[in-house]
Steps between C-alpha positions, in 0.01 A plus 500: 500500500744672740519866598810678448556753782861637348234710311428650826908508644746337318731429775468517836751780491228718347236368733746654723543844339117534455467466863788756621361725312112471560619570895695797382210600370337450795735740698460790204155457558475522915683840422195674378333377868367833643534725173289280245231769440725782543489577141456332196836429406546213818166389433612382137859404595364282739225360287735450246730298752207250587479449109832361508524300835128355414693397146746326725315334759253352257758319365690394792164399675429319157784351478528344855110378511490351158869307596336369831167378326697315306607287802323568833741271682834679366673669769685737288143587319357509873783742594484721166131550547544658887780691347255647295206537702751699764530715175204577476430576869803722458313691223186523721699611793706803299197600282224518782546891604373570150183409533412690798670798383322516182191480715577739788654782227296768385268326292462818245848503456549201394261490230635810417850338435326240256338789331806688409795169546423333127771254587276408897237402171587118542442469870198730512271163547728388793489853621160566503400177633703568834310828551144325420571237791611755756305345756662158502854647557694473786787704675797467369612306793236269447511497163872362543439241773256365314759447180726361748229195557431481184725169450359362828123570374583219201611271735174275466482489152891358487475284763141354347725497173754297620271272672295395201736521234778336683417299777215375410489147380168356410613147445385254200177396344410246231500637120191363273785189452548426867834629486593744765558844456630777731221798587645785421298848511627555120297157400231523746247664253626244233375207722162680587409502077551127514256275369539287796298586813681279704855708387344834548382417871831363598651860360236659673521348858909491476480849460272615757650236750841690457281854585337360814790432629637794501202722520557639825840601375346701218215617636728702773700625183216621258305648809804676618527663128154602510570649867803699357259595219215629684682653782735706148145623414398615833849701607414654119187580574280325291177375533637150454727241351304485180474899453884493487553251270261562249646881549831364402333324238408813347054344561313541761250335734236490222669322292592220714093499664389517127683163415360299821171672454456419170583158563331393776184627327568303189657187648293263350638540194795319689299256634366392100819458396616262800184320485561358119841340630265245663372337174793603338746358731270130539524517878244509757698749668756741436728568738758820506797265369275467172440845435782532257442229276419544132263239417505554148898469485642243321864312628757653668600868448875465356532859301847581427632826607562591139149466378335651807751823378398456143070508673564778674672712178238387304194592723647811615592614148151743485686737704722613233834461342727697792289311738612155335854589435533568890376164613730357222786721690384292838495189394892530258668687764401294833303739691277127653673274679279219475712155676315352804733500820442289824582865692366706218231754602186361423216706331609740203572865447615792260755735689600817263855608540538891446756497232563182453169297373177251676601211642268235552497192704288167467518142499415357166358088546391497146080572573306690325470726800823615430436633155317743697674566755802608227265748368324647828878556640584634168232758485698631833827495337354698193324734722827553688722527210249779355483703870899454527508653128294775537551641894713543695575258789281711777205494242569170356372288772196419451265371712346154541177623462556567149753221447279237543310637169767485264607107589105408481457675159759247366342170685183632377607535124635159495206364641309672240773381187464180659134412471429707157774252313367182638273299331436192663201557746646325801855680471285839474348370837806455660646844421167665637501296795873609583419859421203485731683317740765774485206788537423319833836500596568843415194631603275314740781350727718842499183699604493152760839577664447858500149415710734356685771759588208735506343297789818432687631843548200642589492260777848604584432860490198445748706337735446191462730201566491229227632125532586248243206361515304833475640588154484162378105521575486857317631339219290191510200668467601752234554151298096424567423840414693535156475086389129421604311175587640333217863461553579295834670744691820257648596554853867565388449847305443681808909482507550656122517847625866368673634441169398824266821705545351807336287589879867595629403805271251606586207573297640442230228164324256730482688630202484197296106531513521889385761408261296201297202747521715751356663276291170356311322846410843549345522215353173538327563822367843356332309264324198758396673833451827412327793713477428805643379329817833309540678796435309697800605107690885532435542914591306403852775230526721725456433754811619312762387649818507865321132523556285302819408157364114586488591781296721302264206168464269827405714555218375141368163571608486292771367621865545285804325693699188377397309187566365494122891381430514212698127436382654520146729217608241266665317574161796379299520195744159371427562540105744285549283305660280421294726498221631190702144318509427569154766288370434242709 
C-alpha cells in the first residue's frame, strides 16, 4: 500500500554518497569544456560521464520528489525537493557548453567520429539530434545563463503546486446521508459520479468557488509560464511555442492540427453521445456536475484494492506471460503507493527510476475508476521497466508522446475483458458507458485543453495582454464548442482551466488525444492479429527514445500524422455508440 524508497537509498548516508559523487561528476565533466570535439576519445569520455551522473541524478531527483508528494506540507520533504531541483540546475549549468559545441564543431567531423568510435554508437541519437537543431542553439554564454534560470523558470508550476495541493481548503458538503464530508481534490471526481444531483452540485460549486477566488492569483502564474514559454521559443528561433514542443516531442505541427482538425469536423459525434445522457440521466437538464454519472451503475463503488489488482492481471493477461509476471513484480514488491493523504499530491503518475524500478503514485477510494487507473499507470511502469532494460539512460527516456500509448493500451484491454465477460445487459451498459466516457475524456476534452493552450499562446505571441477574465471566456466557449446545445453549459467551468496542472507543461494534453488514437488501432490489431502483432507491440516498448516517437508508433502501424487516425478513433467512438443504444 506504501512505497518503500530504501529501494532507491537505503540510508540517508547513501543519499549522501550518491550526491557527492554525481557533483564530482559534474566537475570531470566541465573539464572537457572547450576540447569536447577535439577528438573522439573526449567526446566518448564525456558521454560516458553523463551516463553515470544522469544514473545519479535520476535517482536523487526521484528520490526527493516522490518523498515530498508524499506530504506536500513536510518541511523536510519541502527542503529535500529544492535540494534536488538545485541538482539538477547544477547539471544544466555544468553540461550546457556541450550543446553548443557539438553544434558550432565541424559538423563532418563529428559524424565522422560516430562512423569510426563503435563505443560513441549509444549516443549517436543524442548526437545527431544536436546537429539537426543547429538553428535553435545558442552561444555558449547563453546557453549557460539560460541553465542558470532554469530553477527560476519552474517557479509557477511550484508555487501553483503548493497552492492547490496545500493550501487549498475547499470546505464540507453533504454526502447522499446528509453527513458532512471534507472536499478534497482526491474525492472530488468521486462526488461528481454520485447519484445525487443535489451532492454533485455542492462538489461542483465548492470547487469552483475555491478557484474564483484565487483566479487572479493563478492566472498571473500560468500566463507567466506561457510568457517564459513563448519568449524560450522565440530567443531559439522558432516559429512558435508549439513548433518547439512538438519538436521536443519528437511530432510536429501536423500532428497536433490533424487532431483538432479532425475533430472539429466530426464533433457531432460528441454531441450524440452527450445528448443520450438526457433521457438517460431523467433530467430536464444536464448540467456539467452530471456529466460523470453512470446511470446504469448500481450502489456504491466499494472495490477492494486486492480485486481491482486481481482485474487488472486478469484483463491484461493477452499480453503474454513476461508481460504478466512484471505486473505481478509491481504489485508483490510495492512499486504503488496507493494510501490517500490530506497533503498527498493529488492526481496519479508512473515515474521510472533508471536502475532502480517505476514507481507509481495514486489515491485508491475503492471505485471502479481506480481499477483503471492501476492499469493505465501500470502500462507506464511496464513501458519504463522495458526502456530502462533495454537502453541506456540517454536513450531510455522516452517521450510522452509515445507514453501515453502504452498506459491506454492497458485501460483499453480492460475495458474490452470487461464487457466481453459480462452477461447481464445493464452491467454490459455500464462498462460501455465508462469506456465511452473515458474516450471523451481522453480524447475530446484533451484535444479541448490543447484548443485551449493553442489559443492562448498564440495570443501571447501576438502581443496580446490577457486577463482573468479573458482566459476564462476562451475556455467557456471551447466548452459550447466541444459539449453542444444539449449539455447546459454552467457559468462555473469557465474557471476549470485554473485547476488542470498538466498546462504548467506545456503542450503536453494534446498527447493523451494522440495516445488513445494510437492506443485503439493498436489495440485492435492485438485482438485481430495475435502473437506476432504483440510481439512487434513489446520490441517498440522496448526502444525508448532510440528512434523519434513517430518513427517508433510506425513500427505498430500507426501514423499520427494523418487525419484518417483520429477519424479511426471518432469511428470507434460511434461503435460504441451504438453498441450503447442497442442494448438499451
Amino acid at each position: 500500500m506504501k512505497w518503500n524508497l530504501t529501494d532507491i537509498f537505503k540510508t540517508s548516508k547513501e543519499y549522501e554518497q550518491t550526491k557527492q559523487d554525481f557533483i564530482e561528476n559534474l566537475n570531470k565533466i566541465e573539464q572537457f569544456q572547450g576540447k569536447l570535439c577535439n577528438n573522439s576519445e573526449n567526446l566518448y569520455n564525456c558521454y560516458k560521464l553523463i551516463e553515470k551522473a544522469l544514473e545519479q541524478y535520476e535517482k536523487l531527483y526521484s528520490y526527493g520528489m516522490l518523498k515530498y508528494h508524499l506530504d506536500m506540507a513536510e518541511q523536510e520533504g519541502i527542503k529535500l525537493f529544492k535540494e534536488v531541483e538545485s541538482l539538477g540546475s547544477l547539471y544544466s549549468t555544468k553540461t550546457s557548453y556541450i550543446t553548443p559545441e557539438i553544434t558550432y564543431a565541424d559538423e563532418e567531423k563529428v559524424k565522422q567520429f560516430l562512423k569510426e568510435d563503435l563505443r560513441l554508437k549509444p549516443y549517436e541519437r543524442d548526437i545527431l539530434d544536436i546537429l539537426e537543431e543547429k538553428k535553435h542553439i545558442l552561444s555558449k554564454e547563453a546557453e549557460n545563463l539560460l541553465a542558470n534560470y532554469s530553477e527560476v523558470f519552474s517557479a509557477p508550476e511550484n508555487t501553483y503546486d503548493i497552492l492547490t495541493n496545500a493550501e487549498f481548503k475547499f470546505g464540507t458538503i453533504k454526502d447522499e446521508n446528509g453527513k458532512d464530508q471534507e472536499l478534497t481534490d482526491s474525492n472530488y471526481s468521486r462526488f461528481l459520479k454520485s447519484k445525487n444531483q443535489e451532492v454533485r452540485k455542492q462538489a461542483f460549486n465548492a470547487m469552483y468557488k475555491k478557484y474564483s477566488e484565487y483566479i487572479n492569483t493563478i492566472s498571473e502564474l500560468y500566463l507567466a509560464n506561457v510568457k517564459q514559454d513563448t519568449i524560450t521559443a522565440k530567443l531559439r528561433n522558432y516559429a512558435s511555442s508549439l513548433e518547439k514542443a512538438t519538436k521536443k516531442d519528437d511530432a510536429s505541427i501536423k500532428v497536433y492540427e490533424a487532431l483538432i482538425e479532425a475533430i472539429t469536423e466530426n464533433i457531432s459525434a460528441n454531441h450524440d453521445f452527450l445528448k443520450l445522457k438526457k433521457p438517460l440521466l431523467k433530467q430536464n437538464e444536464v448540467h456539467m456536475y452530471d456529466l460523470y454519472v453512470n446511470p446504469f451503475e448500481e450502489g456504491k463503488d466499494n472495490i477492494s484494492f486486492e480485486e481491482a489488482k486481481q482485474e487488472v492481471l486478469n484483463a491484461l493477461s493477452i499480453l503474454g506471460d513476461e508481460y504478466q509476471k512484471l505486473l505481478k513484480t509491481a504489485f508483490e514488491n510495492n512499486w504503488l503507493d496507493i494510501k490517500p493523504g490530506e497533503n498527498k499530491r493529488s492526481g496519479a503518475y508512473s515515474m521510472g527510476v533508471y536502475g532502480v524500478h517505476p514507481f507509481v503514485l495514486m489515491s485508491f477510494v475503492n471505485s471502479k475508476r481506480d481499477v483503471s487507473t492501476i492499469a493505465h499507470e501500470l502500462g507506464h511502469s511496464i513501458h519504463s521497466y522495458y526502456s530502462n532494460s533495454n537502453q541506456n539512460v540517454i536513450n531510455a527516456n522516452y517521450t510522452i508522446m509515445v507514453a501515453e500509448v502504452a498506459s491506454t493500451v492497458n485501460e483499453l484491454l480492460l475495458a474490452h475483458y470487461q464487457i466481453e465477460r459480462e452477461k447481464d445487459k445493464t452491467k454490459k451498459a455500464e462498462i460501455l458507458y465508462e469506456l465511452l466516457e473515458m474516450i471523451r475524456a481522453t480524447f475530446f476534452r484533451q484535444a479541448m485543453f490543447a484548443e485551449f493552450e493553442k489559443s492562448v499562446h498564440e495570443k501571447i505571441e501576438e502581443g496580446k495582454s490577457l486577463s482573468s477574465e479573458d482566459l476564462n471566456n476562451i475556455y467557456y466557449e471551447l466548452n459550447k464548442k466541444y459539449f453542444g446545445n444539449d449539455i447546459q453549459i454552467d457559468e462555473q467551468i469557465k474557471y476549470e482551466w485554473a485547476r488542470i496542472p498538466h498546462f504548467y507543461s506545456v503542450f503536453y494534453v494534446y498527447k493523451y488525444a494522440t495516445g488513445i488514437s494510437a492506443a485503439i488501432s493498436i489495440v485492435k490489431n492485438i485482438l485481430e492479429k495475435g502473437e506476432d502483432y504483440k510481439a512487434k507491440y513489446i520490441e517498440m516498448l522496448k526502444q525508448g527514445c532510440s528512434k523519434k516517437s513517430i518513427e517508433l508508433l510506425k513500427m505498430v502501424d500507426v501514423d499520427l500524422e494523418s487525419k484518417e487516425t483520429y477519424k479511426n478513433t471518432i469511428d470507434f467512438y460511434k461503435e460504441k455508440v451504438k453498441q450503447l443504444e442497442d442494448l438499451l
